[in-house]
N, C-alpha and C positions, 0 to 999 in steps of 0.2 A: 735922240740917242738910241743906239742899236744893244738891244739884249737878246744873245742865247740861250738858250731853252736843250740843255741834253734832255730830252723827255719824248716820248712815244706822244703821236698828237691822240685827245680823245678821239672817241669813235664818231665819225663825220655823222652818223643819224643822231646823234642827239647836241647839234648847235655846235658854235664855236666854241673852240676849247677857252677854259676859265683862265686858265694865266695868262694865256694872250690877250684876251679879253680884259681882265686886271691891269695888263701892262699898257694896255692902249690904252685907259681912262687917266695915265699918266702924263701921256702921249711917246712913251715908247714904241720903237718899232721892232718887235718882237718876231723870234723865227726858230721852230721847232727841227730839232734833228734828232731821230730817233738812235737810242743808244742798245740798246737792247734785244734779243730776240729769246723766247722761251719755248723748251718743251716739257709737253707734259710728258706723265708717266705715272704709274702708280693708278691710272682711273679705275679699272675695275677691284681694287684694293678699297679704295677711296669710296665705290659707290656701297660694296660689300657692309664695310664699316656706317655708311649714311643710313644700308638697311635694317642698324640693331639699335635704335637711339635710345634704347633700354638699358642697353650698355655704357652708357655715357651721362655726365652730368653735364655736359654743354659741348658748347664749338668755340672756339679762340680763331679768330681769325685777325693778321697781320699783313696782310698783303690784298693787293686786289687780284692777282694772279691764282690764289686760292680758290675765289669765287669762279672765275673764270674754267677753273678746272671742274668744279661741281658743275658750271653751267654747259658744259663740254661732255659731262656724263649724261646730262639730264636731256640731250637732244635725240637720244637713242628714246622711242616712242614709249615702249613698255618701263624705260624705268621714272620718263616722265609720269605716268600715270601712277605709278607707287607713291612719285614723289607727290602729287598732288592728293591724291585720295586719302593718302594718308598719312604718310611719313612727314609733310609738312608740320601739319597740326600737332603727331608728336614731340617734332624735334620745338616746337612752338614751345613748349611747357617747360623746357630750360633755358637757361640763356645762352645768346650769342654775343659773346665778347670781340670787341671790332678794335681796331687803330686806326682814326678817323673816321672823318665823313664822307671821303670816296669810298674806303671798305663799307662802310655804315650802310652808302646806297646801294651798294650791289646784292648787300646783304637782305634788304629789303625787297629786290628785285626778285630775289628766290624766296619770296615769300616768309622770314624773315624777321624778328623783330630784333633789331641789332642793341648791346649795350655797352655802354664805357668809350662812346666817339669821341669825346674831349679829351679822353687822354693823351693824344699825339703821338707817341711814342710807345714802344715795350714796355721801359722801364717804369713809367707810370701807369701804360694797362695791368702792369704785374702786379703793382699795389691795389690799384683798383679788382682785381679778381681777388686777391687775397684777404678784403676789405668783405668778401661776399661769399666763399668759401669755405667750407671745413674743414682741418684737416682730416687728410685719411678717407673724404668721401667718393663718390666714383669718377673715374676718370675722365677729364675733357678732353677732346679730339683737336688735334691740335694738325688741320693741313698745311702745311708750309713749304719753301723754297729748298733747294741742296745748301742754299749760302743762307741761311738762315743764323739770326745773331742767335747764343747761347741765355743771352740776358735775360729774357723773359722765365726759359725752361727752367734757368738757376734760382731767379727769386722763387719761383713755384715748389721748386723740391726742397730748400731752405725751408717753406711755408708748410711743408708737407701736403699741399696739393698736389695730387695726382694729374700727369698731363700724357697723353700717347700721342707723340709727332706722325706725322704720316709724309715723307717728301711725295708731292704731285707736280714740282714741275723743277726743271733745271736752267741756269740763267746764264746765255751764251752773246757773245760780240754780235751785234748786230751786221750782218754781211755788209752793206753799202756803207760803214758808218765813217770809215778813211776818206773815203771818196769824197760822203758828203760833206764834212768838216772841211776837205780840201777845197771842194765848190765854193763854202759858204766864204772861206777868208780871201778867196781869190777874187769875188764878185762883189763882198760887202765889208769886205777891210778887217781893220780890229773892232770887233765889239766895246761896249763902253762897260758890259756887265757879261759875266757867263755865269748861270744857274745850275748847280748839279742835284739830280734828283735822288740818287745810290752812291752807296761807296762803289758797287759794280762801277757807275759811272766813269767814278774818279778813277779806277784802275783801267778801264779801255781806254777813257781820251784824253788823260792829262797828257803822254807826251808826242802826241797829234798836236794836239794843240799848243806847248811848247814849243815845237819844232815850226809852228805856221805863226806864231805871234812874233820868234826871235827877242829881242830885245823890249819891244812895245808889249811881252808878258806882263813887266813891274806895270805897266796904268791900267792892267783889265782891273775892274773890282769881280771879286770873284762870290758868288753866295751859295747859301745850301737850304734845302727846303727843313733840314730840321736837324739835331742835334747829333746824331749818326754820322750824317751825312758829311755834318763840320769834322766830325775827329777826324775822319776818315781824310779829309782837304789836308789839312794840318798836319797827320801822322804821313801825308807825300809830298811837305813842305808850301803848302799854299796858304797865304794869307788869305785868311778867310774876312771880308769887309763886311757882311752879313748872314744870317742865320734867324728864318721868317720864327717870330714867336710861335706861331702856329703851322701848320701842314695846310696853309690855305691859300687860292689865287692872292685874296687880298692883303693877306699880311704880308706875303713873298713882294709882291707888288709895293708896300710900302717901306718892308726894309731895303729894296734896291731904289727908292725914291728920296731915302735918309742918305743911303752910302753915298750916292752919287750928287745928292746937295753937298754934303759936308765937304767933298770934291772940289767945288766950285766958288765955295767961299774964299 
């Protein structure tokens, strides 16, 4: 059985990507279409703000786009060198609050010791910092997206935790992304599964996709990598047939292994 993947594939140097990977131990035939394109912005704000970690009682990071923006700063020679002589080591001595284990790694990648990967979600990283917090202590830096959910920033200011957002990147329609949806159902039919990774997602392809399924929509099972993701299905009328307990290849891979048995009975 054939499942979609709306998702940017990882980076081709390090292995195949893990959902696909997941989904073929299923024996799914899985196939990635990139939904997404970002830009940064804000980096010399961003780098500015990495050079005063005196100022700060941690980093919150939610996204891996985040990372990717410090790691986009950090390629300019001289501020690599601050970054490693020393700013590492200071920004070391507070924590780095992450939303999973792909943030978790990247976060590590920059040297890094990442906290709170289990939580899955905002709304439970926000307990979890809150859990570890003071209020009224110094501010944590908080790089994130223009589309950024509010929920995290809310439970913090509720908590009286101090947070300073910084937007570094914006999140736009991926140019080839009509084109390729249209490739994909011309050449491999209806899928048996379609996975959405963002509410971004759900607003660029749901009615692409609409439009290329016609009537055989009602049999896709439709899933989401985590709880967001479902409202956001839901709130543009899609039955959502799963919703991975976790943000992982393997749980995604087995709630679309449950949805599409229960299918078949």
């Amino acid at each position: 059985m054939k499942v979609l993947l709306l998702k940017d594939p990882k980076d081709k140097d390090s292995g195949p990507d893990p959902y696909m990977k997941a989904l073929g131990l299923y024996g799914f035939e899985a196939t990635l279409i990139p939904v997404l394109s970002f830009e940064f912005i804000s980096l010399e704000s961003l780098f500015e703000k990495l050079s005063h970690p005196e100022c700060y009682g941690g980093l919150v990071f939610t996204s891996p786009r985040a990372l990717e923006a410090i790691k986009i700063c950090l390629e300019e020679n001289s501020k690599n060198e601050a970054w490693s002589k020393s700013l590492k080591q200071r920004w070391n001595t507070k924590p780095a609050y992450v939303v999973g284990k792909v943030t978790a790694s990247l976060v590590e990648e920059i040297g890094l010791m990442p906290q709170g990967e289990k939580s899955g979600n905002a709304e439970k990283l926000a307990e979890y910092i809150c859990s570890r917090e003071e209020p009224n202590s110094s501010a944590l830096l908080f790089p994130c997206g223009a589309l950024k959910r509010e929920v995290l920033p809310t439970v913090l200011r509720e908590k009286g935790v101090p947070l300073e957002s910084l937007t570094v990147y914006q999140t736009t329609q991926h140019t080839d992304l009509q084109e390729s949806l249209s490739s994909y159902f011309s050449q491999q039919g209806i899928p048996a599964s379609i996975v959405f990774f963002s509410p971004s997602g759900v607003r660029f392809c749901l009615q692409h996709i609409r439009n290329l399924s016609g009537d055989s929509v009602n049999h896709i099972k439709f899933a989401a990598i985590g709880p967001t993701t479902a409202e956001a299905m839901e709130a543009a009328g899609i039955p959502v047939s799963c919703t991975a307990e976790s943000p992982t290849p393997q749980d995604l891979a087995a709630g679309i292994q449950r949805a599409l048995h229960l299918q078949n009975c």
